[in-house]
C-alpha positions as CSV (number, residue, x, y, z in Angstrom):
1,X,0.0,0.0,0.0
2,X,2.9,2.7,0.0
3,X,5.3,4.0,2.5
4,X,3.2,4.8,5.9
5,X,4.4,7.7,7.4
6,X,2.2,8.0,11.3
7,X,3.4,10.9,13.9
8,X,2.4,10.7,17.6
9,X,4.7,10.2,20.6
10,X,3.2,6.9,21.5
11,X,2.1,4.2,19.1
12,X,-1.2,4.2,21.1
13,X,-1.7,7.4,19.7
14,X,0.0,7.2,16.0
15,X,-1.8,9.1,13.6
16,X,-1.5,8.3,9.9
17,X,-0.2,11.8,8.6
18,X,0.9,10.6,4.5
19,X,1.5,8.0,2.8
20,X,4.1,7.6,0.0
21,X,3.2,6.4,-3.8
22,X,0.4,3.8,-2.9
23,X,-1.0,1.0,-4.7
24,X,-3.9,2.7,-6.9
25,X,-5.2,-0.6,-7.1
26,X,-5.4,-1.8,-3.7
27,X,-7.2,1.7,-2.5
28,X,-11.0,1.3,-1.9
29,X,-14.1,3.7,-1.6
30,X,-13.6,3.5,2.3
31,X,-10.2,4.3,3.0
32,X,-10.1,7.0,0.3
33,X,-12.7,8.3,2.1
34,X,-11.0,7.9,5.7
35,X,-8.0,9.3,4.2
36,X,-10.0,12.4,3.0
37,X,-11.8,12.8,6.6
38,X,-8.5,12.6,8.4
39,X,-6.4,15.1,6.0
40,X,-3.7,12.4,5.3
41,X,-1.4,13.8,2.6
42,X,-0.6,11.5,-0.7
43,X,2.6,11.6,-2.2
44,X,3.7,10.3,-5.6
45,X,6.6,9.7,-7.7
46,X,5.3,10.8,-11.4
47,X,2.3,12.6,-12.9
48,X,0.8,10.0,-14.3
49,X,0.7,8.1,-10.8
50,X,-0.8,11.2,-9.3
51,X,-3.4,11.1,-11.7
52,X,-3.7,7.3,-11.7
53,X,-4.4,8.0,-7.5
54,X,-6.7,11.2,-7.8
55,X,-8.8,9.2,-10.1
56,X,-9.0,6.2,-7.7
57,X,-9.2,8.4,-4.4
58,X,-11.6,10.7,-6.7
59,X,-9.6,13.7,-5.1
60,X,-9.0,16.9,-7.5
61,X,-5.2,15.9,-9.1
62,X,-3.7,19.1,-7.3
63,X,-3.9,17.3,-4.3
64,X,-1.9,14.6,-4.8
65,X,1.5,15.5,-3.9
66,X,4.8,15.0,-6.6
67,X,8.0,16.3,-6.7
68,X,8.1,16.9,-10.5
69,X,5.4,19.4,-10.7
């Protein structure tokens, strides 16, 4: 599913904060949504896997975050 990245000082208390090129694929209706609700930020290594994602997540593309824009 990607690279988890979760801040918090206790694992009890880890919050998923981004996660790091995920597997378009393996991303359904509910944890796009969770991942909306809880502001997690999504990162990705091209364009076209940023778009690939915001079509899956159905998130505008601008919010998909890569470093080659």
């Amino acid at each position: 599913m990607g690279v988890p990245i979760w801040i918090g000082e206790r694992a009890s208390q880890a919050q998923l904060w981004a996660v790091i090129c995920p597997v378009a694929s393996r991303i359904n209706d509910g944890l796009a949504r969770r991942w909306r609700i809880d502001g997690v930020r999504v990162y990705a290594e091209t364009t076209a896997e940023a778009d690939s994602l915001a079509r899956k997540l159905r998130w505008p593309p601008g919010q998909i975050l890569c470093p080659s824009w």
